[in-house]
KOLNU-648949 format. One line per 5 residues: number of its first residue (from 1); for each residue x, y, z of N, C-alpha, C, CB. Coordinates in nm, 2 decimals, always signed. Atoms other than C-alpha are relative to their C-alpha. Glycine has a CB too. Layout:
NUM	X,Y,Z,X,Y,Z,X,Y,Z,X,Y,Z  ...
END
This chain:
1	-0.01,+0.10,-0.10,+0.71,-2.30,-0.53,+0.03,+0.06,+0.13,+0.10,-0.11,-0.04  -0.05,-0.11,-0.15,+0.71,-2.18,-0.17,+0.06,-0.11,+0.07,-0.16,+0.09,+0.12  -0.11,+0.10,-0.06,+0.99,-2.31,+0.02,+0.02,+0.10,+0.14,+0.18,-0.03,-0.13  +0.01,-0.08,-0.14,+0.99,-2.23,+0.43,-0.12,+0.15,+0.00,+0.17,+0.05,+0.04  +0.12,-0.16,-0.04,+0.67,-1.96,+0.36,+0.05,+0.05,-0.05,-0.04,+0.09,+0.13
6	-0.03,-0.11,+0.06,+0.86,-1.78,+0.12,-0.02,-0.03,-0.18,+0.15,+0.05,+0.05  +0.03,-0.02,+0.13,+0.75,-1.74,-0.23,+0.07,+0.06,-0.12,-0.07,+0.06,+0.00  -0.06,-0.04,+0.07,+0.99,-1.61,-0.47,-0.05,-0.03,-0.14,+0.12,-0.04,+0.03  +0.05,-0.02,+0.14,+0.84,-1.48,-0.81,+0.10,+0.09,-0.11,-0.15,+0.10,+0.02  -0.09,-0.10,+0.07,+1.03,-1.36,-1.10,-0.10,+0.00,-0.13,+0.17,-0.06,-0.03
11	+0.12,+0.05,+0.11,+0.90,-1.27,-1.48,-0.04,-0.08,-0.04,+0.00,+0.02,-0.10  +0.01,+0.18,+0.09,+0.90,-1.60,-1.59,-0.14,-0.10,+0.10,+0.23,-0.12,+0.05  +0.09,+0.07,-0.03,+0.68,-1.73,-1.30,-0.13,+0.04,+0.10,+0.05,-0.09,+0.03  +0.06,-0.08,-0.05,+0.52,-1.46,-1.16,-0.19,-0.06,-0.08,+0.09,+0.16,-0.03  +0.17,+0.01,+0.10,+0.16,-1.54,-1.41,-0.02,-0.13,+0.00,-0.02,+0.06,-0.18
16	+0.03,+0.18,-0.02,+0.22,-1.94,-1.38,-0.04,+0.03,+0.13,+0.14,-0.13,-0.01  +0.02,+0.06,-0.09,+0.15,-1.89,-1.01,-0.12,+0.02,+0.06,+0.08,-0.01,+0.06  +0.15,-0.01,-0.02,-0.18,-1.96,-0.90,-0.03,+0.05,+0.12,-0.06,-0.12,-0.01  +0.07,-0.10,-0.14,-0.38,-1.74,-0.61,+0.01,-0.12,+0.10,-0.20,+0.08,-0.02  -0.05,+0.04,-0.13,-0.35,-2.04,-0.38,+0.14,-0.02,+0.06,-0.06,-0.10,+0.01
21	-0.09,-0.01,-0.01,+0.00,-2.06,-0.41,+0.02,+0.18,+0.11,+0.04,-0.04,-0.16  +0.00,-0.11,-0.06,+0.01,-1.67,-0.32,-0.06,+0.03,+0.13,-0.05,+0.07,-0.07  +0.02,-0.02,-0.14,-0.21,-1.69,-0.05,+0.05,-0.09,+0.14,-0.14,+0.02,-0.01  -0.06,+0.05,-0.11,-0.03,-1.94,+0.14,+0.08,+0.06,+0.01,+0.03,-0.11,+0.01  -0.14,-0.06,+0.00,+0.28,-1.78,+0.09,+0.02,+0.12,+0.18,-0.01,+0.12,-0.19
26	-0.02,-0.16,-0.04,+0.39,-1.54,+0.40,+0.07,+0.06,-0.01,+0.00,+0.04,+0.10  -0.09,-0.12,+0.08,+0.66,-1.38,+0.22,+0.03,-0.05,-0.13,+0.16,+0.03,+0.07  -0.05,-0.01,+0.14,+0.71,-1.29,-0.14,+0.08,+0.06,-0.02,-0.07,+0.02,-0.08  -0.14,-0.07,+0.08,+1.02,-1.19,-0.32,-0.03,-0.01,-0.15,+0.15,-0.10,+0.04  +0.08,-0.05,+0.11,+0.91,-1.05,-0.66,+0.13,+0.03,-0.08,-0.11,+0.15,+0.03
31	-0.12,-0.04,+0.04,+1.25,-1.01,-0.83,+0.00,+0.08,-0.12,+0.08,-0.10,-0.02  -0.05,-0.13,+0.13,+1.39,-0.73,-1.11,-0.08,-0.11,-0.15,+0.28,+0.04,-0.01  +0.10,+0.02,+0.10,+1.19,-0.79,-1.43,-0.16,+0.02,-0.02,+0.03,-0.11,-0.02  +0.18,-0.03,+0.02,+0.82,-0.79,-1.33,-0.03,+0.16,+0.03,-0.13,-0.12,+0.15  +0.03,-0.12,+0.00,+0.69,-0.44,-1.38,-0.15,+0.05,+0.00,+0.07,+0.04,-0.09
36	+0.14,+0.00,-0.05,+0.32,-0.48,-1.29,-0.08,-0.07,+0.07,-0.07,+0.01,-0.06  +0.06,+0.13,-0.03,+0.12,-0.67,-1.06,-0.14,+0.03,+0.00,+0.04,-0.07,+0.12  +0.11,-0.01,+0.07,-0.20,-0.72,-1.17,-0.11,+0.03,+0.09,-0.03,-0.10,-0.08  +0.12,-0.02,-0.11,-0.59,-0.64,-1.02,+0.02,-0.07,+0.09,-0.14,-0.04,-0.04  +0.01,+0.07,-0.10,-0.60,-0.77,-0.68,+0.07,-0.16,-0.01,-0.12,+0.00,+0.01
41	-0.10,+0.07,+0.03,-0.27,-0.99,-0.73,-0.01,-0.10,+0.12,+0.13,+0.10,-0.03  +0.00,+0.04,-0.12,-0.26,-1.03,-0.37,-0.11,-0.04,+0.10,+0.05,+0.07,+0.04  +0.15,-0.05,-0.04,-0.60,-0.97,-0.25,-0.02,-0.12,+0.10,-0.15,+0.02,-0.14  +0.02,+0.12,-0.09,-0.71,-1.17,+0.03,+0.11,-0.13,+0.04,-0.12,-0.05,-0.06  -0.09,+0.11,-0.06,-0.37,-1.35,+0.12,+0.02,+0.04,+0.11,+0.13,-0.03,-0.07
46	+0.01,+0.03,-0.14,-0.41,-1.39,+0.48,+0.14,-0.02,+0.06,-0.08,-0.13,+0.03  -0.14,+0.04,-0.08,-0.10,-1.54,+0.57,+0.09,+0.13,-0.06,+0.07,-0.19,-0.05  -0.13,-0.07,+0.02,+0.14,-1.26,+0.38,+0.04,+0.09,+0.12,-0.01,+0.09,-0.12  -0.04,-0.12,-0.09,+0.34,-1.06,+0.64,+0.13,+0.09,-0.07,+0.05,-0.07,+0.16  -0.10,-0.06,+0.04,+0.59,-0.96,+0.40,+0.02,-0.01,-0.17,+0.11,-0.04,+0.09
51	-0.01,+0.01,+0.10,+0.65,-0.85,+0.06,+0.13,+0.07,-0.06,-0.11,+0.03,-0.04  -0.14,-0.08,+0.02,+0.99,-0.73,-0.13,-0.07,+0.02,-0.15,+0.19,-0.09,+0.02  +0.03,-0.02,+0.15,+0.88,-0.58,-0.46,+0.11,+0.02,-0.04,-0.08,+0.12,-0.05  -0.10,-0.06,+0.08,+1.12,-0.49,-0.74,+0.05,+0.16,-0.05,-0.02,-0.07,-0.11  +0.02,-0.10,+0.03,+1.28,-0.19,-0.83,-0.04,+0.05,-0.15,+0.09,+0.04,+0.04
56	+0.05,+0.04,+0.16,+1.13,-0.29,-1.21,-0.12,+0.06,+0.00,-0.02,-0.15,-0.05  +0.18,+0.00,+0.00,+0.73,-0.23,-1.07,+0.03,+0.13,-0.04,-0.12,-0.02,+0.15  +0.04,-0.13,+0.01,+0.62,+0.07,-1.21,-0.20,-0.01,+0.06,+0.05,+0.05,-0.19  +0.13,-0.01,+0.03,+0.23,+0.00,-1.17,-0.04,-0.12,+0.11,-0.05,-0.03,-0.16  +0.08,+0.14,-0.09,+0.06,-0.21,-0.87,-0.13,-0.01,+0.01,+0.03,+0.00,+0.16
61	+0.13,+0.08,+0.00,-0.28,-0.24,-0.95,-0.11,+0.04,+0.07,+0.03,-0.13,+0.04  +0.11,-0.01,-0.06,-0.60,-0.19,-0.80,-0.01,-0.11,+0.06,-0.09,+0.03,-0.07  +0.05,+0.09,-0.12,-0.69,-0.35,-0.47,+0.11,-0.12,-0.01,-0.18,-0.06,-0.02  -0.08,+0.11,+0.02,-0.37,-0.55,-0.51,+0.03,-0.07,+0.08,+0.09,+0.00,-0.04  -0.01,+0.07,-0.14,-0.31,-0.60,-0.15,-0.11,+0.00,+0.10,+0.11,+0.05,+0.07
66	+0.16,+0.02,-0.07,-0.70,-0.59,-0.04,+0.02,-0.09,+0.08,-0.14,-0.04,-0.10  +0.01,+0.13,-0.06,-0.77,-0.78,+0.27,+0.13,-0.06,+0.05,-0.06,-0.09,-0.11  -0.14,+0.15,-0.09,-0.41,-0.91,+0.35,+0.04,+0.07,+0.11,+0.19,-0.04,-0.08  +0.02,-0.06,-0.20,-0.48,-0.86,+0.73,+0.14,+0.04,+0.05,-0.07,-0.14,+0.15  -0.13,+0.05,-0.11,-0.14,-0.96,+0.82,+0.12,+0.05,-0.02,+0.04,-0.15,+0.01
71	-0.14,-0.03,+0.01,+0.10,-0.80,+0.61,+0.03,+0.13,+0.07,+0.04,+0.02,-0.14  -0.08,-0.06,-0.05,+0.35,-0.59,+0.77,+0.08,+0.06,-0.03,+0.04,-0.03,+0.06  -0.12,-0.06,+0.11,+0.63,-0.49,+0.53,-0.04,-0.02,-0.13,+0.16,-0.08,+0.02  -0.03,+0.03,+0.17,+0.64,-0.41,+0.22,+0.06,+0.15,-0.04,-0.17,-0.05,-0.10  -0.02,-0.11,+0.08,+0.85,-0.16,+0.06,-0.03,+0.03,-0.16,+0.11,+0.01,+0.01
76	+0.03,-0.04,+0.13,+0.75,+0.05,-0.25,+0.10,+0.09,-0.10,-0.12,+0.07,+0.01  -0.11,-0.07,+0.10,+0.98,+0.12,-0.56,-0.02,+0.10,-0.04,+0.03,-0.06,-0.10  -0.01,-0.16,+0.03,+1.10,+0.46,-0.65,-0.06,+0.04,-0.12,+0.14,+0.04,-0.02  +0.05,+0.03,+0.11,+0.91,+0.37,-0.96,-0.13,+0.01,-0.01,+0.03,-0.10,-0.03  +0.15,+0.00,-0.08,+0.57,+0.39,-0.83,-0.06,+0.14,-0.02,+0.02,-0.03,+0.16
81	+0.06,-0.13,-0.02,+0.39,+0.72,-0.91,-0.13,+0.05,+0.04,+0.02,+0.05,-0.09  +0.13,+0.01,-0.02,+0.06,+0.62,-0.85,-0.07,-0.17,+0.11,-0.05,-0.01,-0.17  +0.01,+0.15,-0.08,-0.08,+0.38,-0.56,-0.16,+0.02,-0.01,+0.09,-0.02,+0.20  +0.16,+0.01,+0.11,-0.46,+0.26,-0.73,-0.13,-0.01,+0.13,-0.01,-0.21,-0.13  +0.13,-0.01,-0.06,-0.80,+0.25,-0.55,+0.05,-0.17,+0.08,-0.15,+0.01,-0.14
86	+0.02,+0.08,-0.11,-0.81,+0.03,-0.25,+0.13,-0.09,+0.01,-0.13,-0.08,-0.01  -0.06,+0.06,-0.02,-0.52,-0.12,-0.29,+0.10,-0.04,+0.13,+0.02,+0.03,-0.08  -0.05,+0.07,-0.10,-0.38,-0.16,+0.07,-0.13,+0.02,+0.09,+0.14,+0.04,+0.06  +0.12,+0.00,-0.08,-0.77,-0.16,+0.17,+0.05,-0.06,+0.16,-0.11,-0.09,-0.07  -0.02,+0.02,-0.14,-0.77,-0.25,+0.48,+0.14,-0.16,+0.05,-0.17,-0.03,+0.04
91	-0.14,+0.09,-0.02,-0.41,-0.41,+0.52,+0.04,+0.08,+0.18,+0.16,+0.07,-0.17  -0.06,-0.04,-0.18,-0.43,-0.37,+0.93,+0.13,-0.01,+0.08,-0.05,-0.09,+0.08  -0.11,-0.01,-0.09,-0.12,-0.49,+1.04,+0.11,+0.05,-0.04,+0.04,-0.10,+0.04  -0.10,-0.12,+0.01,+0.05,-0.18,+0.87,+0.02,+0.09,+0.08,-0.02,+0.06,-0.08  +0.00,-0.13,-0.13,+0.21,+0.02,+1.13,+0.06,+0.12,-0.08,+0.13,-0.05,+0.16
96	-0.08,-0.10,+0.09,+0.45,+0.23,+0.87,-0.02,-0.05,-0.11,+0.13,+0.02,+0.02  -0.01,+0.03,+0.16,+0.48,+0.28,+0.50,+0.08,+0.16,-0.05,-0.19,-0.03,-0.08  -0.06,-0.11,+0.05,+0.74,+0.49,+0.33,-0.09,+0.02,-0.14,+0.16,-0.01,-0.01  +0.04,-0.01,+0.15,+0.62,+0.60,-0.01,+0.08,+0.04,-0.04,-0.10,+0.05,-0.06  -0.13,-0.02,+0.10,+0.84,+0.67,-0.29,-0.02,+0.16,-0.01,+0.01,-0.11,-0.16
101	-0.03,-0.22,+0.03,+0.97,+1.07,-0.36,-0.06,+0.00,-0.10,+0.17,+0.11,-0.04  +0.02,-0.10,+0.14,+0.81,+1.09,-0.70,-0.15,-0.04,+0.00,+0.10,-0.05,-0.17  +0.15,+0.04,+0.03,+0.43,+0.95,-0.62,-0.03,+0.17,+0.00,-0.10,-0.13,+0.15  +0.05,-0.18,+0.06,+0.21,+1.21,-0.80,-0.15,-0.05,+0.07,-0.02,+0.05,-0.25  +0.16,-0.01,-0.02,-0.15,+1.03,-0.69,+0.00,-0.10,+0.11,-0.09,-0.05,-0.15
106	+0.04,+0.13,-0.05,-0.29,+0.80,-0.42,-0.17,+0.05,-0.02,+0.07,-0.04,+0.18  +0.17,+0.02,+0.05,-0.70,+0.70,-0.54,-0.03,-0.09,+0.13,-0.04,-0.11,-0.17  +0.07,+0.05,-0.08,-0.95,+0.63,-0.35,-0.02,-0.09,+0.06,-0.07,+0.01,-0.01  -0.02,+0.11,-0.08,-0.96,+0.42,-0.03,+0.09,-0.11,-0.01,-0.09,-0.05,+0.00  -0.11,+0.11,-0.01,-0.61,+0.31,-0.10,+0.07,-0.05,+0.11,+0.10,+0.02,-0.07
111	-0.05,+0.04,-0.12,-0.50,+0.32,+0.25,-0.14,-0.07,+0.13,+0.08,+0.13,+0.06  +0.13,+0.02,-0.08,-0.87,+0.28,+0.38,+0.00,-0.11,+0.11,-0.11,-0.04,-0.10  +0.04,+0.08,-0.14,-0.91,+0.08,+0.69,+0.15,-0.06,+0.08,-0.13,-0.15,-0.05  -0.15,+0.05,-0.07,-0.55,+0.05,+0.75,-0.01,+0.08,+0.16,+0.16,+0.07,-0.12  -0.01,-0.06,-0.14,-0.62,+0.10,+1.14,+0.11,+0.01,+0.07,-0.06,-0.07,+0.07
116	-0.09,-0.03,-0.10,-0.28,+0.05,+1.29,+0.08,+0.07,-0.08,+0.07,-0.11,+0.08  -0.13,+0.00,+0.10,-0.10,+0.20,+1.02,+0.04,+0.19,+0.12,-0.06,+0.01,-0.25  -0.02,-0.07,-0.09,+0.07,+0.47,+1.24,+0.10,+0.11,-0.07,+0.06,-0.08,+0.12  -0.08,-0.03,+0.08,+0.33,+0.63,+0.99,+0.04,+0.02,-0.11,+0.03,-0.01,+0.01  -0.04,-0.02,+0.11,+0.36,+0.79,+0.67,+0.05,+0.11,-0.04,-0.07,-0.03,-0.08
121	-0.11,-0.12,+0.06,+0.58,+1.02,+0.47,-0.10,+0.02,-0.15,+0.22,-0.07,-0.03  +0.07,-0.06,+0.16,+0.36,+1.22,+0.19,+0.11,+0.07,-0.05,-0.14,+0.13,+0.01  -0.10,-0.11,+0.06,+0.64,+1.34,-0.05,-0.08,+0.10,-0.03,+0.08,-0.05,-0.11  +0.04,-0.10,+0.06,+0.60,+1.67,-0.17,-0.06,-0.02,-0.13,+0.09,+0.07,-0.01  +0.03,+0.06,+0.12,+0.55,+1.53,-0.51,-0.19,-0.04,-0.07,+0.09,-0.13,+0.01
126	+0.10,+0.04,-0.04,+0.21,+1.42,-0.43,-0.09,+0.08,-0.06,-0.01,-0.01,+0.13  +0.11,-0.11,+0.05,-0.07,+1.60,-0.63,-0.14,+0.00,+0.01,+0.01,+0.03,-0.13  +0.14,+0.05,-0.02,-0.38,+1.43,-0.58,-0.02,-0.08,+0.15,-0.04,-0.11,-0.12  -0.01,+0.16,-0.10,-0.50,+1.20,-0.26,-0.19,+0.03,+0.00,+0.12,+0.00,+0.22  +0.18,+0.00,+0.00,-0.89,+1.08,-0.29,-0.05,-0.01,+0.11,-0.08,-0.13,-0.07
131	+0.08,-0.02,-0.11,-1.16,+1.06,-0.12,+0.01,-0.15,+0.10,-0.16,+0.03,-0.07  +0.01,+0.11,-0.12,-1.13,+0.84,+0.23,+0.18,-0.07,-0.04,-0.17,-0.15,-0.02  -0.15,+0.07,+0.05,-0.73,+0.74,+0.08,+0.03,-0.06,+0.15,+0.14,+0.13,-0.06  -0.05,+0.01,-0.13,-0.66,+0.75,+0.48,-0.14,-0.06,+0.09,+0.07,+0.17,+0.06  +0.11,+0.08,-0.12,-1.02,+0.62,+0.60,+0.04,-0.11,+0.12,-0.12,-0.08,-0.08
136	-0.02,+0.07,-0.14,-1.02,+0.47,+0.94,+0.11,-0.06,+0.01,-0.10,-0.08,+0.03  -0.21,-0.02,-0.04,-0.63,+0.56,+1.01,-0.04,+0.02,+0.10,+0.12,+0.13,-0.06  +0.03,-0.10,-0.12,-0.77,+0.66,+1.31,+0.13,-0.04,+0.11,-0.18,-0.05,+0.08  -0.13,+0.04,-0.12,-0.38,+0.54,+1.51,+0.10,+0.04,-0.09,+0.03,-0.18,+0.07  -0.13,-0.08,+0.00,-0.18,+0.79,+1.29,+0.03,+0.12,+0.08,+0.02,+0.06,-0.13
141	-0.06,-0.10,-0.09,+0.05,+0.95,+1.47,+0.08,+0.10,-0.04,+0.06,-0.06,+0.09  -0.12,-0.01,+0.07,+0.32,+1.09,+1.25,-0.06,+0.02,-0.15,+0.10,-0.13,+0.02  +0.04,-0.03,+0.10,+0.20,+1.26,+0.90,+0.12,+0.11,-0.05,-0.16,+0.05,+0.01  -0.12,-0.08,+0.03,+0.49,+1.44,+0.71,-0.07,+0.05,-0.15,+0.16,-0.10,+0.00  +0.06,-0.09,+0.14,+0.32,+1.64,+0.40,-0.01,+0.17,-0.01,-0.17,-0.05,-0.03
146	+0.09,-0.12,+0.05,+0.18,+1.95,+0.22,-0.11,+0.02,+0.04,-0.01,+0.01,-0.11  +0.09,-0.07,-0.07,+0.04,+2.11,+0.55,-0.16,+0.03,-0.05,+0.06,+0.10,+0.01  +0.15,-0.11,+0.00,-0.26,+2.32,+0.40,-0.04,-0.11,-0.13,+0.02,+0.23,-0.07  +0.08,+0.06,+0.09,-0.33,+2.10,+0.10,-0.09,-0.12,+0.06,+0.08,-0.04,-0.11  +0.04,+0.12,-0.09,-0.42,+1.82,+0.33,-0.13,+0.08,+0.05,+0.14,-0.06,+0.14
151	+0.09,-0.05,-0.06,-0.65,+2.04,+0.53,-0.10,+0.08,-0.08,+0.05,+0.08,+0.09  +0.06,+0.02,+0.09,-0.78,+2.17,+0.21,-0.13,-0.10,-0.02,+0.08,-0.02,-0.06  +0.06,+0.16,+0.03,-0.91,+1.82,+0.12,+0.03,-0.13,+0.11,+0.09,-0.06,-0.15  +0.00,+0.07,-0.14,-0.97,+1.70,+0.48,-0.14,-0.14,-0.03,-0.07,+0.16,+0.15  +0.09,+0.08,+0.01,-1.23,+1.43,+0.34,+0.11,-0.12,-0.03,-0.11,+0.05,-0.10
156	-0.07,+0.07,+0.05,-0.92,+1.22,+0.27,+0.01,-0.12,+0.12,+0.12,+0.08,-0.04  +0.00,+0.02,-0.12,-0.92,+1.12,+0.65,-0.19,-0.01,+0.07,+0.11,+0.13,+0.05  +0.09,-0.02,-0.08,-1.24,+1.05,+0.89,-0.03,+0.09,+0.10,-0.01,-0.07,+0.03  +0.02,-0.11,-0.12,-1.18,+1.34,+1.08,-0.04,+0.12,-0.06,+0.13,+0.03,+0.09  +0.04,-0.14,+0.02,-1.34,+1.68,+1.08,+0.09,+0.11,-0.03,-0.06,+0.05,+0.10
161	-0.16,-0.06,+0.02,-1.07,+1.94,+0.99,+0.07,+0.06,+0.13,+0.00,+0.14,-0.12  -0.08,-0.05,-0.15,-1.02,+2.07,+1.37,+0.04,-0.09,+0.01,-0.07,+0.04,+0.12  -0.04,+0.13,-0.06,-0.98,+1.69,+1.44,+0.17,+0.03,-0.08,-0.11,-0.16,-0.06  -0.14,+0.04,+0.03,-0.65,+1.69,+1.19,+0.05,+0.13,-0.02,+0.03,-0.09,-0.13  -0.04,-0.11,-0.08,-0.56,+2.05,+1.33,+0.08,-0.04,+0.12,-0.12,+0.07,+0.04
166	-0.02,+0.11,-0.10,-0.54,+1.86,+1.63,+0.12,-0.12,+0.03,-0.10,-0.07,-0.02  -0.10,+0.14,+0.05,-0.33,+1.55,+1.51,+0.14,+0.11,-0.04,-0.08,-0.11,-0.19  -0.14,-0.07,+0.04,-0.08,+1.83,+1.36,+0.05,+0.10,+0.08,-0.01,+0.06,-0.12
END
């Protein structure tokens, strides 16, 4: 039941609640117990600008937050070792995103078209990142990672490798 635009899900009613429920919602509160949210959970909720996961998630899904133009916050639990294919596809009105110290993978076009997103922290931990993960980032300013592997595997980004020479 969303009460003032906020949505509070716990295990219990997190799978009773139906996608229009979610996409009205503009903030969800996901509380300790749910520990996955499923394919494109979120996908196309317009109105979200804010999400509080649990520190329970271990697994968020493919394309879970596809399409949600508007969110703005969302922190990711220390739990998290893998962020899935497209999953914050083009989630524009990301300016920052910390990721958690122990992600091992981000898949393809999970940050993809996140245009404003301006700020992220690659932990060291990080062992994979696919193809276009960062597509049309083109307003990061601020990349904190494993220098040479990045430039390595410069297809991760729309830029040429002088371009994120450049940026760094």
């Amino acid at each position: 039941m969303i009460h003032n635009g906020t949505l509070v899900l716990n295990k219990d009613t997190f799978y009773s609640t139906t996608d229009e429920e979610k996409k009205q919602a503009r903030r969800v509160i996901i509380e300790d117990g749910v520990t996955t949210l499923g394919i494109g959970a979120f996908a196309e909720s317009q109105n979200l600008i804010e999400i509080t996961l649990p520190e329970t998630l271990t697994d968020l899904g493919f394309a879970t937050f596809m399409n949600c133009h508007n969110l703005q916050q969302i922190n990711i639990p220390d739990n998290i070792k893998v962020i899935s294919q497209m999953t914050f596809y083009r989630c524009s009105s990301l300016t920052k995103i910390e990721l958690p110290g122990e992600l091992e993978e981000i898949y393809l076009g999970a940050f993809f078209g996140c245009c404003n997103l301006r700020y992220i922290t690659l932990p060291d931990s990080v062992k994979t990142v696919g193809d276009q993960a960062f597509g049309g980032c083109q307003c990061i300013d601020q990349l904190i990672h494993d220098y040479p592997y990045l430039i390595k595997h410069a297809n991760v980004f729309d830029y040429e490798t002088e371009d994120l020479i450049r940026i760094f």
